[in-house]
C-alpha positions as CSV (number, residue, x, y, z in Angstrom):
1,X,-99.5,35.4,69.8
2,X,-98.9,34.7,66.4
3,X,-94.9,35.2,66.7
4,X,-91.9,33.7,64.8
5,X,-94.0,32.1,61.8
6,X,-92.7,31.2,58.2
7,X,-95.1,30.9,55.6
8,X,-98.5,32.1,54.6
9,X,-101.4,32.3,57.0
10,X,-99.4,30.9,60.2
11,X,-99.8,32.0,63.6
12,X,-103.5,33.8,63.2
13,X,-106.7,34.1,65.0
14,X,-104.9,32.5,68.3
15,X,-105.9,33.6,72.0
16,X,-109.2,35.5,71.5
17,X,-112.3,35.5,73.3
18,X,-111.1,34.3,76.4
19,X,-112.7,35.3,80.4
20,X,-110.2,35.9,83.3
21,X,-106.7,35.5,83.5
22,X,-103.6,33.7,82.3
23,X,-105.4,33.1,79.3
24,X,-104.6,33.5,75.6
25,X,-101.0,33.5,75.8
26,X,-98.7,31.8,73.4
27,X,-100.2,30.8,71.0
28,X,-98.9,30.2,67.0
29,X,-95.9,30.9,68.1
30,X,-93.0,29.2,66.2
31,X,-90.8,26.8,68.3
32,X,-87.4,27.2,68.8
33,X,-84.6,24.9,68.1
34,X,-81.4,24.0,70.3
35,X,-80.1,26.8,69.2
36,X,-82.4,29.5,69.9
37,X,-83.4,30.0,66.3
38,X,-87.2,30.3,65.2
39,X,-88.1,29.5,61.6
40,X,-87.0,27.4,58.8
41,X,-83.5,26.7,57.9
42,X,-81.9,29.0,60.1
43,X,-77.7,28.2,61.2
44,X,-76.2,30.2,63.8
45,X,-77.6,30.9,66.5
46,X,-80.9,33.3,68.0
47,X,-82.0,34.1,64.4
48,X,-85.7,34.5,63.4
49,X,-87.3,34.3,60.3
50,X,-85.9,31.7,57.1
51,X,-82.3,30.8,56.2
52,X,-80.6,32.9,58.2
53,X,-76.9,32.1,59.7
54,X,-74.4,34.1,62.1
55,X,-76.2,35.2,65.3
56,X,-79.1,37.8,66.0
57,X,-80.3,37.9,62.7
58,X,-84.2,38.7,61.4
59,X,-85.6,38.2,58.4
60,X,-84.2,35.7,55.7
61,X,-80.9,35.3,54.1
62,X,-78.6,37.0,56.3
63,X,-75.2,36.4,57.9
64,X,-74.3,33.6,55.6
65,X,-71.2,32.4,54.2
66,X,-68.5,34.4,56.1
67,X,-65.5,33.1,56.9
68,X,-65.5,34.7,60.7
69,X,-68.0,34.4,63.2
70,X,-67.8,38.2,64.1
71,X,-69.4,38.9,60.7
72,X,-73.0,38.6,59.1
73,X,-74.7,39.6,62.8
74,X,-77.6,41.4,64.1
75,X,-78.8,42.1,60.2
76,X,-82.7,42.8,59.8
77,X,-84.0,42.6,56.7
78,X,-83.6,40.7,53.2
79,X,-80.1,39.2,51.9
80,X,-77.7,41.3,55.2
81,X,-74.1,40.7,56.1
82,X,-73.4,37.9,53.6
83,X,-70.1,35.7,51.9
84,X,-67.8,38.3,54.2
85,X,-64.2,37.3,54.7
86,X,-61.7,39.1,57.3
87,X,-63.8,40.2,60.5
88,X,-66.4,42.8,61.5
89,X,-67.9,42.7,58.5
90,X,-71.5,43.0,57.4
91,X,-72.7,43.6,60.9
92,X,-75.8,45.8,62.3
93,X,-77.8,46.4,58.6
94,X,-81.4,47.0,57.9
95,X,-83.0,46.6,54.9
96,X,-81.7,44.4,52.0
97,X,-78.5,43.7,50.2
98,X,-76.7,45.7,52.3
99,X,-72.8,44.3,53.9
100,X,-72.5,41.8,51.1
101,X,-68.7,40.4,49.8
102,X,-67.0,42.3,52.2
103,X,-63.2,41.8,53.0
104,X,-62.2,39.0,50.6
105,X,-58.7,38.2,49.0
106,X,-57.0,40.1,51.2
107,X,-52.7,39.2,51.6
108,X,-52.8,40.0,55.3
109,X,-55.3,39.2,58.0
110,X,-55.1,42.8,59.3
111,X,-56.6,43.8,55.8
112,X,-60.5,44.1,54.7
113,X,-62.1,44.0,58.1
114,X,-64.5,46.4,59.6
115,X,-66.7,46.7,56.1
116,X,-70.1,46.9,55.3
117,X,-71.4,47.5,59.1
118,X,-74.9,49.7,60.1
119,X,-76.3,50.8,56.8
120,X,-79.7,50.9,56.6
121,X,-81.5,51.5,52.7
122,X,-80.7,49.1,50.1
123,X,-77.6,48.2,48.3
124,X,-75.4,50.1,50.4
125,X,-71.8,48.6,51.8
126,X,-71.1,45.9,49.6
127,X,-67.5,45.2,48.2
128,X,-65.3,47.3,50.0
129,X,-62.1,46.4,51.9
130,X,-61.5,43.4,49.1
131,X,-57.9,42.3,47.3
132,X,-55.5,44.1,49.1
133,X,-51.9,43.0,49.1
């Protein structure tokens, strides 16, 4: 109960006081869209929370603007795995601002990838892997 909400005061109070069985179940829970995603504003696919793109993500403002769909996944947190160019990047972070403006500018597409991946904390793996030539 109470799952998958945006907002203030969503989602309480739901499935109490109930005799027997099969009861109280589901309830406030957020509805999903076609493509798996609960909340607002969410791209991508399977993503929970507000604004969130890529795939897996929780929270709000993660996996967006990345120029490869194998970047800005499975973030949890605040502002994860964001405006990522090249591939693997920003993938796997907890926490906020973390796998930000990862492989960018790079020459050659073997270049910049693989940045900015499983850092938990704040502020950690951002800007690595850019303007190589």
């Amino acid at each position: 109960n109470g799952n998958g909400n945006v907002g203030a005061a969503s989602g309480n109070s739901n499935g109490n006081g109930n005799v027997g069985i099969n009861n109280g179940n589901r309830n406030g829970n957020g509805l999903t869209d076609a493509n798996g995603n609960i909340g607002a504003y969410n791209t991508g696919t399977g993503n929970v929370g507000a604004f969130n793109g890529g795939t897996g993500n929780v929270g709000a403002f993660n996996g967006n603007g990345n120029t490869s769909s194998t970047s800005g996944n499975g973030n949890i947190g605040a502002f994860n795995g964001n405006f990522n160019g090249g591939t693997n990047n920003g993938n796997g972070n907890v926490g906020a601002f973390n796998g930000n403006f990862n492989g960018n500018g790079n020459s050659s597409p073997t270049s910049g990838n693989s940045n900015g991946n499983g850092n938990t904390g704040a502020f950690n793996g951002n800007f690595n892997g850019n303007g190589n030539r």
